[in-house]
C-alpha positions in Angstrom: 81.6 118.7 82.3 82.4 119.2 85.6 86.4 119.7 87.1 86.4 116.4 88.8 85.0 114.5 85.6 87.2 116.0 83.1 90.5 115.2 85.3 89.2 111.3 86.0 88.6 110.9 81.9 92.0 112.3 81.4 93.8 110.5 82.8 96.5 108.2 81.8 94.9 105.0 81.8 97.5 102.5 80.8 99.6 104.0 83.8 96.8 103.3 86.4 96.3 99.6 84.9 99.8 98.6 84.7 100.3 100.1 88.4 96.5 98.3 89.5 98.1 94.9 87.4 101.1 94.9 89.5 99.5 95.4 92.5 97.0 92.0 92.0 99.9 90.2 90.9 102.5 90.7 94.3 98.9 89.9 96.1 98.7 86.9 94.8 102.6 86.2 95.0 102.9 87.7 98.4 100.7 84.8 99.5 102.5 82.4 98.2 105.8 83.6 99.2 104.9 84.3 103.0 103.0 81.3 103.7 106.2 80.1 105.8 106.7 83.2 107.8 105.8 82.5 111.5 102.5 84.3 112.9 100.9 84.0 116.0 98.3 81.1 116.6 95.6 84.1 116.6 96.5 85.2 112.9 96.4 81.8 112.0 93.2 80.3 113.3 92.2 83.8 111.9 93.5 84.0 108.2 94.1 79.6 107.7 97.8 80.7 106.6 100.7 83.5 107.1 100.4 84.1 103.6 96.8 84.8 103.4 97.5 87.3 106.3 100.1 89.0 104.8 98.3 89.5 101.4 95.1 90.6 103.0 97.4 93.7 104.7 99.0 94.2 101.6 95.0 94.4 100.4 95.0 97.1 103.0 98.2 99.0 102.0 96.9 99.3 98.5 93.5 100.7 99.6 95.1 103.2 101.6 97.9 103.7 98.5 94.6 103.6 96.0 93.3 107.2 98.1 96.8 108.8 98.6 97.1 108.0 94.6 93.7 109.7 93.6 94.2 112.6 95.7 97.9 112.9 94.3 96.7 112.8 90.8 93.4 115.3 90.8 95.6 117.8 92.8 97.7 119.9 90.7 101.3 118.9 91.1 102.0 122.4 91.4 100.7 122.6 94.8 103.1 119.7 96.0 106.0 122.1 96.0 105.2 123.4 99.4 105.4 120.1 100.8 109.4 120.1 99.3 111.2 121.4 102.3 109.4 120.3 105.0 108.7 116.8 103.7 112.8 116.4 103.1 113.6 118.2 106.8 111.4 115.4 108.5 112.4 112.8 106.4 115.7 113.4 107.1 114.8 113.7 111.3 113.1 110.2 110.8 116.5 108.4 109.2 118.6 110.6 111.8 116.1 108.7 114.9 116.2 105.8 113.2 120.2 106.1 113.4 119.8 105.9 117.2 118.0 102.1 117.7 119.7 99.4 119.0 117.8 96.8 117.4 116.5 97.8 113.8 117.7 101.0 112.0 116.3 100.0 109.1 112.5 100.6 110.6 110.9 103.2 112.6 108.1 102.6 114.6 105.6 105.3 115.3 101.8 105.5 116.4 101.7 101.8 115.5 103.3 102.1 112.0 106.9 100.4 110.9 108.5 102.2 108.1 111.5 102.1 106.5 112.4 106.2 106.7 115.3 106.1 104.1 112.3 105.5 101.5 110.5 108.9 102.6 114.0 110.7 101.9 114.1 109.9 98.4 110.5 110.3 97.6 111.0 113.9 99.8 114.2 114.6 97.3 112.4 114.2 94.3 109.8 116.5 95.0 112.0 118.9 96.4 115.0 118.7 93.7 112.1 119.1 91.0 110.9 122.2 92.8 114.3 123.8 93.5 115.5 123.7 89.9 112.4 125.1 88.2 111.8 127.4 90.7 115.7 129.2 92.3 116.4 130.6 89.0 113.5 132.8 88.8 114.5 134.5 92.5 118.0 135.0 90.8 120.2 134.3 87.6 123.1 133.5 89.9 121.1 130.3 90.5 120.6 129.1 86.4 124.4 128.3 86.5 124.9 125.0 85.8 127.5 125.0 88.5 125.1 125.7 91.0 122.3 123.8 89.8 124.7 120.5 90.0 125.9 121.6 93.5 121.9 121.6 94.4 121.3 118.2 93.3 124.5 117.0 94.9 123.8 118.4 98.5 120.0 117.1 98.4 121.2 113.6 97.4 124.5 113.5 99.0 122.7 114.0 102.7 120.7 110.9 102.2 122.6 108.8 100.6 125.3 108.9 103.3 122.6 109.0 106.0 120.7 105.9 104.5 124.8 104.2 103.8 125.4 104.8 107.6 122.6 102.7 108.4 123.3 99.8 106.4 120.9 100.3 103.9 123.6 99.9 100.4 120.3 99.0 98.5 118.1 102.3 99.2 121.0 104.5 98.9 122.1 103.1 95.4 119.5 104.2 94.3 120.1 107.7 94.7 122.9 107.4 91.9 120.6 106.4 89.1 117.9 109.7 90.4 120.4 111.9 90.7 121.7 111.6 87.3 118.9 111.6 85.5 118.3 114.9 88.1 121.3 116.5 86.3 120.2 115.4 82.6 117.2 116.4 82.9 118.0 119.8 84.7 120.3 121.0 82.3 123.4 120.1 83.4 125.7 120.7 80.3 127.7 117.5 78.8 130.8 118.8 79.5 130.4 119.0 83.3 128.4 115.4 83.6 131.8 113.8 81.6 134.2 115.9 83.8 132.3 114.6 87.2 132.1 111.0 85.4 135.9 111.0 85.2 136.3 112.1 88.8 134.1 109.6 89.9 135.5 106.4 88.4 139.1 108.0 89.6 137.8 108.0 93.0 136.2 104.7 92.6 139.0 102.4 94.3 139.1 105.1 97.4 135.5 104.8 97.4 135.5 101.2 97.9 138.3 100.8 100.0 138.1 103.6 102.8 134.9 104.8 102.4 132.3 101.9 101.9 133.9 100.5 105.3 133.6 103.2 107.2 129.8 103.8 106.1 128.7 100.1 105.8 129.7 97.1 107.7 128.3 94.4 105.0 128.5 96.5 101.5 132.2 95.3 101.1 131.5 91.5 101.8 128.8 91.7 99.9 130.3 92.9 96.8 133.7 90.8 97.5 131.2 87.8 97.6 129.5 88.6 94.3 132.7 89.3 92.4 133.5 86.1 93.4 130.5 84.3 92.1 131.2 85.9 88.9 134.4 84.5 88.2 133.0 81.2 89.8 135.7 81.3 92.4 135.3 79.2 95.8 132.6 80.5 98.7 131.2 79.7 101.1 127.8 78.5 100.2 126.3 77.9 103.7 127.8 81.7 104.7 127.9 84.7 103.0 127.2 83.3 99.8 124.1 81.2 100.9 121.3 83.7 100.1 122.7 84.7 96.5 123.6 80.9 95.6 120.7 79.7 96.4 118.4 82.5 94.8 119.9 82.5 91.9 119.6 78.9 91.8 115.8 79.0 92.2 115.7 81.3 89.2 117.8 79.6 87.0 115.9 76.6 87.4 112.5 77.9 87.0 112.3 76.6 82.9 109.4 78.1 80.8 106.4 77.2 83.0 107.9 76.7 86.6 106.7 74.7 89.1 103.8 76.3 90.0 102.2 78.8 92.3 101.6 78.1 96.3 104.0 74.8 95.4 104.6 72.5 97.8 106.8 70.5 95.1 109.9 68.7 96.4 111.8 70.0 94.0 110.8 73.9 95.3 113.5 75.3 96.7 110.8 77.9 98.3 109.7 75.3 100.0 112.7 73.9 101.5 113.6 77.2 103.1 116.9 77.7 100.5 115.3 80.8 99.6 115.4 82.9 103.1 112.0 82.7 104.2 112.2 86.1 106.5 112.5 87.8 103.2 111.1 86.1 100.4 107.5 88.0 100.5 109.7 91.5 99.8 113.5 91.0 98.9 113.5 88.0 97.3 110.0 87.8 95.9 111.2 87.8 92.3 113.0 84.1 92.8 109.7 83.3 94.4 108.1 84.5 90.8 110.7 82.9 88.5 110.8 79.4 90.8 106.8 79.0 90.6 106.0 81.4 87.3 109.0 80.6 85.3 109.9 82.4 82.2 107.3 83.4 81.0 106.1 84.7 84.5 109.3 86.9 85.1 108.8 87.8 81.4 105.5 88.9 81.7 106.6 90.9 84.9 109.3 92.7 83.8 107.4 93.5 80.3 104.7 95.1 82.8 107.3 97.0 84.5 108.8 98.6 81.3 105.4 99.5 80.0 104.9 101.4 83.4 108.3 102.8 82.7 107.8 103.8 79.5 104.4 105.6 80.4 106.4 107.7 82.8 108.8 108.7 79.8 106.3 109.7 77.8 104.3 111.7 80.4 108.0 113.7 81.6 108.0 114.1 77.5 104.7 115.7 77.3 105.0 118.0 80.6 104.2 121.6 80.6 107.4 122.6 82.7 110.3 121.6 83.8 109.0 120.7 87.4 106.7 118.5 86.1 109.3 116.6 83.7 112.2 115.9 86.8 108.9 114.8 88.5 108.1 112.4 85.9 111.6 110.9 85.1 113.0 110.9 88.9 109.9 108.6 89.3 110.7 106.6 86.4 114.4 106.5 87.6 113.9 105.6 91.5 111.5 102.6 90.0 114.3 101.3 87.6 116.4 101.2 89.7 114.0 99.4 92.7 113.4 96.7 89.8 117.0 96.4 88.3 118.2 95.8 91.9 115.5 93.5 93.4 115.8 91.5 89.9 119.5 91.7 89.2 120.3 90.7 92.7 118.6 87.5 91.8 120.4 86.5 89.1 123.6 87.9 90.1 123.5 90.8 87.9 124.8 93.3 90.7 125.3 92.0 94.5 122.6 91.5 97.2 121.3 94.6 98.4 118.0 94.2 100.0 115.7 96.0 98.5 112.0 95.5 97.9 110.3 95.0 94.0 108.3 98.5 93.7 104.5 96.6 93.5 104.9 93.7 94.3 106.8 92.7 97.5 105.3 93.0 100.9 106.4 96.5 101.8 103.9 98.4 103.9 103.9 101.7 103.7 106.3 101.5 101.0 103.5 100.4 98.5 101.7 103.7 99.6 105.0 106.0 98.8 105.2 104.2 95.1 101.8 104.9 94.9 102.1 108.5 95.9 105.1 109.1 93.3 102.7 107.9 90.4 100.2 109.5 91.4 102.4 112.6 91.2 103.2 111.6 87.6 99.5 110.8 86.9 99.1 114.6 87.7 101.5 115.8 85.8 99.5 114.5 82.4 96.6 115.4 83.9 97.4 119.0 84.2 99.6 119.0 81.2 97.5 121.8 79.6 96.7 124.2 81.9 98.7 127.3 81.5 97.6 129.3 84.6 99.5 128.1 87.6 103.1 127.3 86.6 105.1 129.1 83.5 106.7 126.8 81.3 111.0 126.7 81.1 
């Protein structure tokens, strides 16, 4: 049996069909939740509809996504470590140019491409922070101690969160909380110094939100202020701040068991009024889109998909063959939980609106090609699990 055989028969197939699954399912929901977007008269004479455009480029983000995946899965992960350092440096460049737009610091436009740079610097951190650990130590004991090891992760997360914060962008930089604990866990940070940093951290909570979410984000403290509100169902202004997660939350709420349908043009859609924001209903807010037209079951179905992907990831970090290999595995499996608990809880209210696209399924661009990148890295490490030559085990 030749290399190439053996890798593709051993590979994880549930992961690659729940990850294939999701990606047919935003297709088809991308169309439907797009189909108001303006295009130009070209596109539409073209496509018949902004929504079949935009799902036949999502088409073509997932055929470029399906090659970066393959190549990331046959290759052993092993050999991804020497992309760490320079793959975080220019990551970090990209979100520092970003920085200097007038218009849109969330994108950056080069050789044709828009990109959202922040999501290169977390997809750069993992690799790098699952490299560093496993690998620093053997240079020099000094670099085993737990107190260094936590000062690592801190520095590689801390520089991109605050970047990404500075340019508005509360959602993406959340999310380096959830990876960089499960960064600490899973690199041996003892117990003693994760409850110690815990306490600090809800002490410093109130200065946190008070002096320093301010001075690094312009709407993170409305937009919190707004949902705390909500919660206690105190008055807001529904056709201001308060419009988007009203009225989202609303279309989820009202969904029932069957919905009304996909592509709807019902009266009673609120998709089709243009209460859900239409600008950002085919990434953002594409999970009301699902509940509205899906319903229960639909979101049920969906987020049942997600934790079987989820749990695949656990269970390939479980059976790694190093310690590289499992923060690969789990950062993955943390930076998607988080992407789903935000783009879902955002919709119904669960945490406030942050912006952030459903890993899969929303219209994201090159964003769909990074997801797919990160499992593929995962895919490698079950792949590889067994070979013994290239990197000793912890």
């Amino acid at each position: 049996m030749t290399p190439f055989l053996r890798k593709l028969l051993g590979m994880n197939w549930v992961l690659v069909l729940v990850m294939y699954g999701l990606l047919i399912f935003g297709v088809f929901m991308i169309e439907s939740a797009a189909r108001h977007l303006s295009v130009s008269h070209d596109i539409l004479t073209k496509y018949g509809s902004p929504g079949a455009y935009y799902s036949t480029m999502q088409k073509w983000w997932i055929l470029a996504g399906s090659v970066v995946y393959f190549a990331a899965a046959f290759i052993d992960y092993k050999w991804i470590r020497w992309l760490g350092i320079p793959f975080y440096v220019v990551s970090i460049g990209l979100m520092l140019m970003a920085m200097q737009q007038d218009d849109n610091v969330h994108r950056l436009v080069i050789g044709g491409f828009s990109f959202q740079p922040a999501q290169l610097g977390i997809s750069s951190g993992i690799v790098l922070i699952a490299w560093l650990v496993q690998d620093l130590p053997k240079l020099h004991r000094w670099f085993a101690a737990p107190f260094v090891r936590i000062g690592l992760i801190g520095v590689l997360a801390a520089i991109p969160f605050f970047i990404v914060m500075k340019m508005g962008d509360m959602g993406s930089a959340l999310v380096w909380i959830p990876v960089s604990i499960v960064a600490l866990l899973i690199g041996g940070a003892p117990f003693r110094y994760m409850s110690f940093m815990a306490l600090i951290g809800v002490g410093l909570l109130p200065l946190l939100y008070f002096v320093a979410l301010p001075l690094v984000s312009e709407r993170g403290p409305e937009r919190i202020d707004i949902w705390l509100r909500m919660l206690n169902e105190e008055e807001v202004d529904l056709l201001g701040p308060a419009y988007a997660p009203h009225n989202v939350s609303m279309a989820v709420g009202k969904a029932g068991w069957k919905g009304i349908g996909w592509n709807s043009t019902a009266p009673t859609s609120l998709h089709e009024k243009g209460f859900i924001p239409r600008d950002t209903a085919h990434n953002d807010y594409i999970f009301a889109v699902i509940a509205e037209e899906l319903g229960f079951r639909g979101s049920l179905l969906l987020i049942t998909a997600f934790a079987l992907l989820l749990i695949q990831g656990l269970f390939i970090a479980f059976y790694s063959r190093d310690v590289a290999g499992r923060l690969l595995a789990s950062l993955v499996v943390a930076l998607f939980f988080s992407h789903v608990f935000e783009s879902i809880g955002m919709c119904v209210l669960l945490m406030p609106i942050t912006g952030i696209p459903l890993p899969l399924v929303s219209y994201s661009g090159t964003f769909a090609v990074i997801c797919m990148f990160l499992l593929g890295l995962v895919q490698s490490v079950w792949i590889h699990r067994h070979d013994r030559g290239s990197v000793a085990a912890d």
